[in-house]
Structures are given as structure tokens and as C-alpha cells.
C-alpha positions in Angstrom: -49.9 -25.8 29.8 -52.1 -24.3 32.0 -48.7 -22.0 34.0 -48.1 -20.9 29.9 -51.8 -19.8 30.2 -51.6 -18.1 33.4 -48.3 -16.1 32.3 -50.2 -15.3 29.3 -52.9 -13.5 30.9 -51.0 -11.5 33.1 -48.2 -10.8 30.8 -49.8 -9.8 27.5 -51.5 -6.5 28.0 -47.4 -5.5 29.4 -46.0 -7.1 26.5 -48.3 -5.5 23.7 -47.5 -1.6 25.7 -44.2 -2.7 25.1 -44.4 -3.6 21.6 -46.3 -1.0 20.7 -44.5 1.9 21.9 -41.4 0.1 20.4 -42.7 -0.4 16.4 -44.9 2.7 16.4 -48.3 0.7 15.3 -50.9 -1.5 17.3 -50.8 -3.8 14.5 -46.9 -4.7 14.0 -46.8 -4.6 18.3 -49.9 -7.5 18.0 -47.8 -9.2 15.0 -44.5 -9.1 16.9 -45.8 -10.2 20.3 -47.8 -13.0 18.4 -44.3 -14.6 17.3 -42.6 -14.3 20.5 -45.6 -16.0 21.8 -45.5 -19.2 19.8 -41.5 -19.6 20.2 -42.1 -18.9 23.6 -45.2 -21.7 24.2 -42.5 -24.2 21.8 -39.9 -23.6 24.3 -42.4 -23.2 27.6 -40.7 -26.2 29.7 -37.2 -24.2 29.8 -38.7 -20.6 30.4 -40.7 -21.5 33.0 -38.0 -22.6 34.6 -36.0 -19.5 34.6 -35.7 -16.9 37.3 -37.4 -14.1 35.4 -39.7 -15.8 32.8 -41.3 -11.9 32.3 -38.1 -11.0 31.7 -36.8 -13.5 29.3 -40.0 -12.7 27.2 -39.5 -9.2 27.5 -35.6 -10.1 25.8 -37.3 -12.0 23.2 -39.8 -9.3 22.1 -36.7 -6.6 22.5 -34.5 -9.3 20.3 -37.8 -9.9 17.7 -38.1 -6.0 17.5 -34.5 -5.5 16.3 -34.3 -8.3 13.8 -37.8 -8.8 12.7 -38.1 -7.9 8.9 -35.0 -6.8 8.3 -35.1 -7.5 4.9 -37.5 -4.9 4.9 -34.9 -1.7 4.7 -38.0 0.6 5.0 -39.8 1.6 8.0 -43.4 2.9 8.1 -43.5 6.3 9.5 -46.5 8.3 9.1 -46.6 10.8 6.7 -49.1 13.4 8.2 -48.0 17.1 8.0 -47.9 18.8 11.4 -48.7 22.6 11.7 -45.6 24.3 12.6 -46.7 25.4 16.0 -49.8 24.8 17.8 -51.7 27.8 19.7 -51.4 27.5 23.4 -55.3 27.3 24.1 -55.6 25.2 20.5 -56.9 21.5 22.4 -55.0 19.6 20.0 -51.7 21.0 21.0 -51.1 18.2 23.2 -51.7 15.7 20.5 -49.9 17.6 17.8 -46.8 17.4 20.5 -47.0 13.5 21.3 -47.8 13.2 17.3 -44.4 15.1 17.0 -42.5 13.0 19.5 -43.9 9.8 18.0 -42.2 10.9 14.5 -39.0 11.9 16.4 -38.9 8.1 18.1 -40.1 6.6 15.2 -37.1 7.7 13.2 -34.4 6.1 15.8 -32.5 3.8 15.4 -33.9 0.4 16.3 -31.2 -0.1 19.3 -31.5 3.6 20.1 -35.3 3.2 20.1 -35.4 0.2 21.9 -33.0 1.8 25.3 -35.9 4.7 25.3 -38.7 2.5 25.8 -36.5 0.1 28.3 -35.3 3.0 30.4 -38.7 5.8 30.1 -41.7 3.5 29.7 -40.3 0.1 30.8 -38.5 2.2 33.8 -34.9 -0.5 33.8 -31.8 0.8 34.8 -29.0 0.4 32.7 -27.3 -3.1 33.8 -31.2 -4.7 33.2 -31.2 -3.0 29.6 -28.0 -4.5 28.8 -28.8 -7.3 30.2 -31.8 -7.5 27.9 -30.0 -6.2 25.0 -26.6 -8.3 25.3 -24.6 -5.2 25.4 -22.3 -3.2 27.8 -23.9 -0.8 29.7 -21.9 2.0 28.9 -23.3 1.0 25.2 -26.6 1.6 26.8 -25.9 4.9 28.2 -24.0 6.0 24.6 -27.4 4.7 22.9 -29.3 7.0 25.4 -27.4 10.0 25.0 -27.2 9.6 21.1 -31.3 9.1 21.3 -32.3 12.1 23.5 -29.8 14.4 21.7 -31.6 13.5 17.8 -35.3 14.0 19.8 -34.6 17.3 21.5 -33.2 18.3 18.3 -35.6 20.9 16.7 -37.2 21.1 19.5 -37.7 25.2 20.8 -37.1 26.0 24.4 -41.0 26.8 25.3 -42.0 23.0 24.4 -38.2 21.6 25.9 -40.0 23.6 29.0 -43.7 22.0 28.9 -42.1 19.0 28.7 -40.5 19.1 31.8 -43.5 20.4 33.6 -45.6 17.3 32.9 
């Protein structure tokens, strides 16, 4: 068990990134990896002898995120008010605009939410996200499109243009 230990190590501060910029919260992104991590040390023998082991954790923590709690119909989005526009030399802008884009991701659609993170933070092309999520990749690319076109909604054309410069 000490290979399961090793990829442990060196896989768990990528895998709680990823978890956490998929569920929003440090918390649920610990909770989530946590279970992919005992299903993954019951099943260690076969992983380890995949190609990819990273990446057939990565799947399971994509495949947890989409299914875990759904009972659960209600997602926990943070309920802070956000000043309608931030004053240019106001040093909180920045974090009033990565506040705003967390509540813009955070109301996704789990799938939607999910090819965001694979393809911007994750940095996988499309075949590897389909890959991950069993789907077509022209599903991937629809899921894109339909995901960037509900976050730049709202958005004005001055911060649509600091976005682009950083």
C-alpha cells in the first residue's frame, strides 16, 4: 500500500484544487475527495494498474461531483449582496469580481460546471473531457458554449474587457 501512499501525496493537493473549484466550498471539495479516496484505496490493485491512475481519479471525483447528494435538490450558494459596481481604485474590486464570477459558476449546471473547470483550470481539451465525462465531444463543446454564454450574461463591456486583459 505504500504506491497508494505515494499517489496520495502527490495527487491530493491537485485533486482538492479540483474539487474545490468544482462545489464552490473547501469543505464539500475535502468531503468529496475523501470518498473518492476510500473507493479508490478499496479498488487500489486495478487502478494502479491503469495507464493514467491521475486520470481515472480525476473521472471518479468528476463522476462523485455530478452524483453526490443528489437527493439534495438544493445547492448552497452564498447569499452575500454584492455592490452593484465597484470603484476602479476601490482594492476590493478585484474580489467583488471573482466573488461575482464565483456566484455566476456556482449557479451552472453541474455538467456545465464541471467542462469549465476541465477545460479553464484543469486545461483538457475536449476528447480528454469527454473522455472523463462519458460523453461526445461535441456534448462537451455544446456544454461550453451554453456555460460561457449564462456567465458573460450581465456582465457590462468594461469588466468583459478587464477580463481579458488579465
Amino acid at each position: 500500500m505504500a504506491n497508494y501512499e505515494n499517489f496520495v501525496r502527490a495527487q491530493l493537493p491537485r485533486l482538492l484544487r479540483y474539487a474545490r473549484m468544482l462545489t464552490g466550498e473547501r469543505e464539500q471539495a475535502a468531503d468529496l475527495v475523501q470518498d473518492v479516496l476510500v473507493k479508490v484505496y478499496r479498488r487500489w490493485s486495478r487502478i494502479s494498474d491503469t495507464d493514467h491512475p491521475d486520470r481515472y481519479v480525476l473521472r471518479m471525483v468528476t463522476n462523485g461531483y455530478l452524483s453526490w447528494r443528489r437527493s439534495r435538490s438544493a445547492r448552497l450558494i452564498a447569499a452575500d449582496e454584492l455592490p452593484d459596481e465597484a470603484r476602479p481604485d476601490d482594492f476590493a474590486s478585484d474580489h467583488a469580481l471573482r466573488e461575482d464570477m464565483w456566484q455566476r459558476l456556482a449557479r451552472l449546471p453541474k455538467r456545465q460546471r464541471a467542462v469549465v473547470v476541465l477545460r479553464y483550470y484543469e486545461q483538457l481539451v475536449d476528447a480528454e473531457i469527454a473522455d472523463l465525462l462519458g460523453c461526445a465531444q461535441s456534448t462537451v463543446r455544446a456544454h461550453a458554449h451554453k456555460a460561457l454564454t449564462t456567465l458573460r450574461s450581465g456582465l457590462t463591456i468594461e469588466q468583459l474587457a478587464e477580463a481579458k486583459e488579465s
